[in-house]
C-alpha positions as CSV (number, residue, x, y, z in Angstrom):
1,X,-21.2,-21.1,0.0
2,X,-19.4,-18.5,1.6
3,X,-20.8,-16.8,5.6
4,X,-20.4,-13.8,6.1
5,X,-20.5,-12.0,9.2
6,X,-22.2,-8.2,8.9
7,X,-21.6,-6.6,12.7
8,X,-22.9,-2.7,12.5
9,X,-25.7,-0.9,14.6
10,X,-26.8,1.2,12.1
11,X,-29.3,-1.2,10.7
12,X,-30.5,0.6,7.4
13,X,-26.5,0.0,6.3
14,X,-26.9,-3.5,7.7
15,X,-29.6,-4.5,6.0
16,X,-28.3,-2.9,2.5
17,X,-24.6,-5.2,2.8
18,X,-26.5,-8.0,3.3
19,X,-28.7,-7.6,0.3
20,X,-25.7,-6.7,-1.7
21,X,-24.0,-9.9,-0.4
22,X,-27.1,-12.0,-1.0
23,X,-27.2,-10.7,-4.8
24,X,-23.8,-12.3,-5.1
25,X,-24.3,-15.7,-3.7
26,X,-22.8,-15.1,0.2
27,X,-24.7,-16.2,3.4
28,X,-25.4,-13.6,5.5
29,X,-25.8,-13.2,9.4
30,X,-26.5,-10.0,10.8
31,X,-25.3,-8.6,14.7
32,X,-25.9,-5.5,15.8
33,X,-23.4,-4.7,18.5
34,X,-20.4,-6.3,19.9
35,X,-22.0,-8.9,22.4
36,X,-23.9,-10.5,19.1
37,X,-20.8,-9.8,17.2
38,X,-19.1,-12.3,19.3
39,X,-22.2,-14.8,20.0
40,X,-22.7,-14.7,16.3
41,X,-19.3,-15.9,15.5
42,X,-18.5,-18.5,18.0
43,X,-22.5,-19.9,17.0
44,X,-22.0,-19.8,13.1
45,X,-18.1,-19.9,12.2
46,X,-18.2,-17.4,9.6
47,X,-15.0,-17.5,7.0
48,X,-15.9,-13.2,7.0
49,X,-16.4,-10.5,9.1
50,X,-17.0,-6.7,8.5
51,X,-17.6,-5.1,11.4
52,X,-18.6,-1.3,12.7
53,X,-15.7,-0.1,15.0
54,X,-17.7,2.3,17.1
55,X,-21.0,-0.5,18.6
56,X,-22.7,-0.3,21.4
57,X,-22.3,-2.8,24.6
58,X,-18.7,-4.3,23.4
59,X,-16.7,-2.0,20.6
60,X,-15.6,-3.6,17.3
61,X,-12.2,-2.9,18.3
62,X,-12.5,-5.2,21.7
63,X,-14.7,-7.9,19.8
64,X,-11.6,-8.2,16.9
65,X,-9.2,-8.6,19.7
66,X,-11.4,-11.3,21.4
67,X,-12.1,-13.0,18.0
68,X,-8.2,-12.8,17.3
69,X,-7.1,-14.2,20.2
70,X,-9.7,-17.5,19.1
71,X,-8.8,-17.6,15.7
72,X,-6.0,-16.1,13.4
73,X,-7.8,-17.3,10.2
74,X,-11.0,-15.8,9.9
75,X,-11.1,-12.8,8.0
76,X,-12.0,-9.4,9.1
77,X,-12.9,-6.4,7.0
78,X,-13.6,-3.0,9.2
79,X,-16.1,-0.7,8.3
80,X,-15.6,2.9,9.7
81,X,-17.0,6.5,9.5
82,X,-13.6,8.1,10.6
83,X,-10.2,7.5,9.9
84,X,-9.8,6.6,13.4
85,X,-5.9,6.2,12.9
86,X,-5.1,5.4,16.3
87,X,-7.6,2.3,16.4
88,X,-6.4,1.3,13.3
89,X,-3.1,1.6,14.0
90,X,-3.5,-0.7,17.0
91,X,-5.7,-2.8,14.9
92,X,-3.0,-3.3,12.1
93,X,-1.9,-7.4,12.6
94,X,-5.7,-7.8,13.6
95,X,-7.7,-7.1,10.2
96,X,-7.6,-8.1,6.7
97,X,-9.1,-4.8,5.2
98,X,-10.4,-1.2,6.7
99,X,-13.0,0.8,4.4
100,X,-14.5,4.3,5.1
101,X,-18.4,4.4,4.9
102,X,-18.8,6.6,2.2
103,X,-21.2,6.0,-1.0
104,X,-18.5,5.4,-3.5
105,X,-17.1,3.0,-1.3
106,X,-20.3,0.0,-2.1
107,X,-18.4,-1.4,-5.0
108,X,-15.0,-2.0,-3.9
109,X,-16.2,-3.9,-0.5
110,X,-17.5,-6.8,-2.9
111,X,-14.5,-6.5,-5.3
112,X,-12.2,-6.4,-2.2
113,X,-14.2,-9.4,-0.4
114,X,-13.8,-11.7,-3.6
115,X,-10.0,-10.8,-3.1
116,X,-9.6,-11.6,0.5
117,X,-11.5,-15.1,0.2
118,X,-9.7,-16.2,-2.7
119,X,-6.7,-15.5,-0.9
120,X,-5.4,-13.9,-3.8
121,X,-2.2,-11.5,-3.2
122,X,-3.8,-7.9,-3.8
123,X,-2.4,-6.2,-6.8
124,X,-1.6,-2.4,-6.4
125,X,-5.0,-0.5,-7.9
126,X,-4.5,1.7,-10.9
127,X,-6.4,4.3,-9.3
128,X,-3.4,4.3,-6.7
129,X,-0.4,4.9,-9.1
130,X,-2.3,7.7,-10.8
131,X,-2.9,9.5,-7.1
132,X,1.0,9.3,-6.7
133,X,1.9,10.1,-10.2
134,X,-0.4,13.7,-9.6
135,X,1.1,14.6,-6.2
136,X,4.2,16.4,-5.9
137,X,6.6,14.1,-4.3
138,X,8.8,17.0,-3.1
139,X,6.7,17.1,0.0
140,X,7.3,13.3,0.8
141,X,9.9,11.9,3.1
142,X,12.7,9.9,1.7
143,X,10.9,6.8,3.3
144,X,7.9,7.9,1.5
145,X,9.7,8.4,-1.8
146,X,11.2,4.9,-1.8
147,X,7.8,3.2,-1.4
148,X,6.6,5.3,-4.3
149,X,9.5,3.8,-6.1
150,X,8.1,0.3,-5.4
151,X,4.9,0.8,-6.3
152,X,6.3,2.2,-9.5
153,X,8.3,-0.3,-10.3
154,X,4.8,-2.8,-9.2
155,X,6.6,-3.8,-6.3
156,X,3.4,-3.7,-3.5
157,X,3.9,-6.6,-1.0
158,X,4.8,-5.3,2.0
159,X,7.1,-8.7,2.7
160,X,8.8,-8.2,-0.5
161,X,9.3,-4.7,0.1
162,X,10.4,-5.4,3.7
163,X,12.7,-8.4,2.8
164,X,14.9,-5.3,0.3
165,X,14.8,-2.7,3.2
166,X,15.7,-5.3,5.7
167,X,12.8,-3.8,7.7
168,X,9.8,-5.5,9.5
169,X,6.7,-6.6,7.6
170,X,4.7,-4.3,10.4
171,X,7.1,-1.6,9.7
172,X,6.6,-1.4,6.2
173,X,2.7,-1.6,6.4
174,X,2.9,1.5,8.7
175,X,5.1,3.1,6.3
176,X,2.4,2.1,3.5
177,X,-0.6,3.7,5.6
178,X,1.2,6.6,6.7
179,X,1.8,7.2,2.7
180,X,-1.9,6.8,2.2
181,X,-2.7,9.6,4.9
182,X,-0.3,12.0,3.6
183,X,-1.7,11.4,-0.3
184,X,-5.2,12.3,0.6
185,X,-6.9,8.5,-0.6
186,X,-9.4,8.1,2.8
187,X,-11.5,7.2,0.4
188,X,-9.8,4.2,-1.2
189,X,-9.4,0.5,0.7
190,X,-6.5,-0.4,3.3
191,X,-5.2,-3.6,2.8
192,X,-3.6,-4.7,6.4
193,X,-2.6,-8.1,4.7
194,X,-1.6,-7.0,1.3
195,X,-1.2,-3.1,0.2
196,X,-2.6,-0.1,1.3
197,X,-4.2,1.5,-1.3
């Protein structure tokens, strides 16, 4: 069975994950700031994280570095209110996945969590080519343009897409998220591993 690691101090959306988790066969732990964030995983060895950016005592951000610098392998989904770009910017080699709390949002974390465990490559979403497909690409740049080219064309790994631009794997995924910002999809999941989408 598969522990997970649920680190947000809003407890109501805390408790909720877990239960959601549960319901799909995942053990849960629970921490509600940053000190039991990190207490929590060095006591249980969770294979999952999600984790709150903005906690009390120690911030998410901090207690990702910490965890990082421990272990390269555990995964680590962040859960945020804003599209705190900078942090996640900084956070980019860090985390597996970034979601925005918003309602719509409950589904994919438990589609996107099977996907990250299984260690599956993550397949460009549908709902992503139709986004770009009804934006006028006129007001891209031609960076921008050519990733919309690769998704296209289903080209979405950002070491595939790197290894044709003869580019950094880092610089692509920046390229990918800035894409994302500029099409409007907050709402969808960021893929630091895989694609942003």
């Amino acid at each position: 069975m598969c522990k997970v690691l649920i680190a947000e101090d809003d407890g109501v959306l805390r408790m909720y994950l877990a239960q959601d988790l549960r319901s799909q066969g995942y053990e849960t732990t629970e921490a509600r700031n940053g000190n039991e964030l990190l207490e929590k995983f060095e006591e249980e060895k969770p294979e999952l994280i999600i984790t709150d950016l903005e906690m009390p005592e120690i911030s998410g951000e901090d207690a990702i570095k910490i965890i990082r610098s421990k272990d390269k392998e555990v995964k680590i989904i962040v859960l945020t209110v804003h599209e705190e770009k900078h942090l996640l910017d900084a956070l980019l080699d860090d985390v597996d996945d970034y979601l925005l709390k918003r309602p719509e949002n409950s589904r994919r974390i438990l589609e996107r969590i099977k996907i990250i465990l299984s260690g599956s490559p993550v397949d460009m979403p549908k709902y992503l080519v139709e986004i770009i497909n009804r934006k006028d690409e006129k007001n891209l740049t031609p960076t921008e343009l050519k990733l919309v080219r690769y998704i296209k064309k289903g080209i979405t790994k950002p070491s595939e897409i790197a290894d044709k631009e003869f580019k950094s794997v880092h610089t692509i995924k920046k390229e990918f998220q800035n894409l994302r910002f500029k099409l409007g999809t907050s709402n969808l999941i960021q893929s630091a591993k895989g694609i942003y989408c």
